[in-house]
Every structure is written in C-alpha cells, then in structure tokens.
C-alpha positions, 0 to 999 in steps of 0.5 A: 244558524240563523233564526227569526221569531215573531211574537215576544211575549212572554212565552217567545222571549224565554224561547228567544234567549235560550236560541240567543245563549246557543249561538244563533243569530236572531231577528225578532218582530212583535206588534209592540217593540218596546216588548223586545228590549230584552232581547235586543239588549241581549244581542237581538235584531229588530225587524219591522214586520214578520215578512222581514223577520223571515227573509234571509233565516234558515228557520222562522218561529213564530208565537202569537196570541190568536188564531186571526194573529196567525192569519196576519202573520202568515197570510197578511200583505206584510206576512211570512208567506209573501216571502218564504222559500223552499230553504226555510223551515215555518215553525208555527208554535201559538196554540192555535186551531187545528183546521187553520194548521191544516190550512197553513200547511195545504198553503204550504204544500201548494207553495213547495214551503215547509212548515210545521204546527208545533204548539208548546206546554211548560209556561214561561218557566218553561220558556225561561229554562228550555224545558218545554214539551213541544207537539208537533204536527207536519212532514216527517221529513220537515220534522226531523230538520227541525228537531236540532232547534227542538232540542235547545228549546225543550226537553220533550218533542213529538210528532203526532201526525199531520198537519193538525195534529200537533194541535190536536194534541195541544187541545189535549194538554189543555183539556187536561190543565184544566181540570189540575187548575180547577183542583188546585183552586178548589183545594185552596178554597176548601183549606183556607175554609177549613182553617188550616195552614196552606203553606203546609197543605201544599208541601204535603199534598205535592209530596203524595197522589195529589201532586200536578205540573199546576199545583208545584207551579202555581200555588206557590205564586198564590201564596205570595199574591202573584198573579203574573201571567206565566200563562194568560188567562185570556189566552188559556180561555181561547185555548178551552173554546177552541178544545170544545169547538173541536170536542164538538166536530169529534162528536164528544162531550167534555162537561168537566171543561165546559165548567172551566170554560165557564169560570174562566169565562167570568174571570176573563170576560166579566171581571176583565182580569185576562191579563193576570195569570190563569191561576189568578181564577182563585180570585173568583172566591178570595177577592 
C-alpha cells in the first residue's frame, strides 16, 4: 500500500519504520527535514508539505504535537484537506482534543472524506516494536478498512464510538499516567531517602501489586540518568490540560490530576525541561 505520514518525531519515526519494514511505500513530511533522515535513509520519500504527503496514498497518518498543529495539518493553505479524496483513509493519531475530532470529522462527513481519530499509548518503545494500543473514534465502516494498518503497528486496537471518542478515551489513558508517574517518582523519593537500594527496590516492587506500565519503562532509565523523551514532558502537560478541560465540560473533579498538572507545570513551564522526558518530573526533588 501506499502511505503517507506527517509528523517524525519520535513517536511517528517508530510507526514509519515498522509501515516501511511491512512493504508499504511511505512519503513522510515533518516541519524539520533533518528529523526524517532516518526514514529517508530507510527507504522513505520526502515530501514538502502534508497536502503532498497525501496526494496519491491510499492512507494518510498524521502524528503532531499540538491541537493548532493539527489545525495546520488538515485545514492550513497547504493542508490535507486541500487535497483528500473519497479513496483515502485520514488517520489522525496526535492526542489532541476531543471537540477538534469532532470538527474534523463533521468536515469530513460534509466533504464525503473519511477519517478517523485514532490516538496512541505505548511510548517510543511502543512506536519502536509495533506494540502500541490505538483508540479509535470514527465510522464503522471507515474502521474496519483501516485495522489492516492497526495491525502492523500495534497490538491492541478499538473503537469507542464517534468521532471524539477515541480521544476521549486517550484523556482516560492519561488521567491514569499520571497518577502511576507520580507514584513511581514519589516512590523513588521516599527510597532514596530512606537509604535503601533503588535498584533493588525497583526489582522487587515490579515482581508484586505495585507493578505499572511507567514503573518497568521509566525507572529504569532514571537509574541510569536518562531522561530522553519517550514521551515529552511538554506534551504530556498539554495532554493533563486538556483531560481537565474535558473534566470540566463532564461536570467532574479530578484532584489527583490536577496535582500532577501542577507538577508538571513547574518541570515544563518553570524549570523549561519540557524537552526531557515526562519521567525527568524526579528532578523536581533530585537536582
């Protein structure tokens, strides 16, 4: 098939080489084309703007940073949306709001497009072994043509319901992230305190109840003062600000993420390390 991809960044080049190893011929376009290098080394082509990246494709993928990126992307004078068809299937996979979902969709719908908001969870090591979980929001009919690409980039896919929901049900994901990042830093403040070992704190609490996705991934790279994104601080900030947003219109309060909000507020906004990795918020306590 043939496939094109906006946005390299970490998350998309693990996605993009994973499409390129099953066969499929891949145009990618991202902001900054020295990003792409890898890809274009591994058999990727280039193109200069995401309406090229579309043109031609039988699916477009596209993995951004922002919601106002995703606006660009799909609405801007060189934009996806210039130059979809009928044939292609939009796979908008930035976690991203759930009311701009339902715009692009309601577009879509008005335009006989098809598309589908379809955020991810798993981190770069995800990305990297195509064991991502993928929610997806959208047509049933547009879903079901677009799981044969699900399948070689994830091990778990749904969908939830209509546009939105899939990320709806990413703001979940996340609301719970939150809380096993914030365990998983407190517990190695609290050990480190205490005097013990945290090498040998971690093996044992990931072998009982304390065990977490964040915990095996993350305090690892800790350990070895690594604190390269898997996955950004600034974007896991925006991702908190939006849960809450939609936490408000629900008519719900979530105090538990509102206080990590507010610490990864100062990591990302005050200390301006929303460049290292989210589970860089230790150095809140350790620098």
């Amino acid at each position: 098939m043939k496939i094109g991809f906006v946005g390299t960044g970490v998350m998309g080049t693990g996605i993009v080489n994973n499409l390129l190893k099953a066969g499929h011929e891949v145009t990618v376009y991202s902001r900054t084309k020295a990003k792409a290098k890898s890809l274009l080394d591994n058999g990727a082509t280039w193109a200069d703007s995401p309406a090229e990246a579309c043109q031609g494709n039988d699916f477009v993928l596209t993995m951004v940073g922002y919601p106002n990126d995703v606006k660009d992307v799909y609405f801007g004078e060189n934009g996806i949306f210039s130059v979809a068809t009928n044939q292609q299937i939009l796979i908008e996979m930035t976690t991203s709001t759930p009311s701009l979902a339902v715009e692009l969709g309601n577009y879509a719908d008005i335009h006989g497009l098809q598309i589908l908001d379809a955020p991810v969870s798993g981190g770069d090591i995800g990305a990297k072994n195509a064991t991502l979980t993928i929610m997806v929001g959208g047509n049933e009919d547009t879903y079901n043509s677009a799981t044969v690409i699900f399948e070689q980039i994830s091990q778990q896919f749904n969908r939830f319901g209509g546009y939105g929901s899939g990320q709806h049900t990413k703001m979940a994901n996340q609301i719970m992230i939150a809380g096993t990042m914030t365990g998983l830093t407190e517990m190695l403040v609290y050990a480190k305190a205490a005097g013990l070992d945290l090498t040998a704190v971690f093996a044992t609490l990931k072998s009982g109840a304390a065990d977490n996705w964040s915990m095996d991934n993350y305090v690892p790279r800790i350990l070895k003062q690594d604190y390269t994104p898997g996955f950004f601080a600034k974007h896991f900030l925006k991702d908190l600000r939006i849960a809450l947003d939609e936490a408000n219109r629900l008519g719900i309060s979530l105090p538990a993420t509102e206080q990590a909000k507010e610490l990864y507020e100062t990591l990302v906004d005050e200390d301006g390390l929303g460049g290292d990795g989210t589970q860089a918020l230790v150095k809140l306590w350790w620098n």
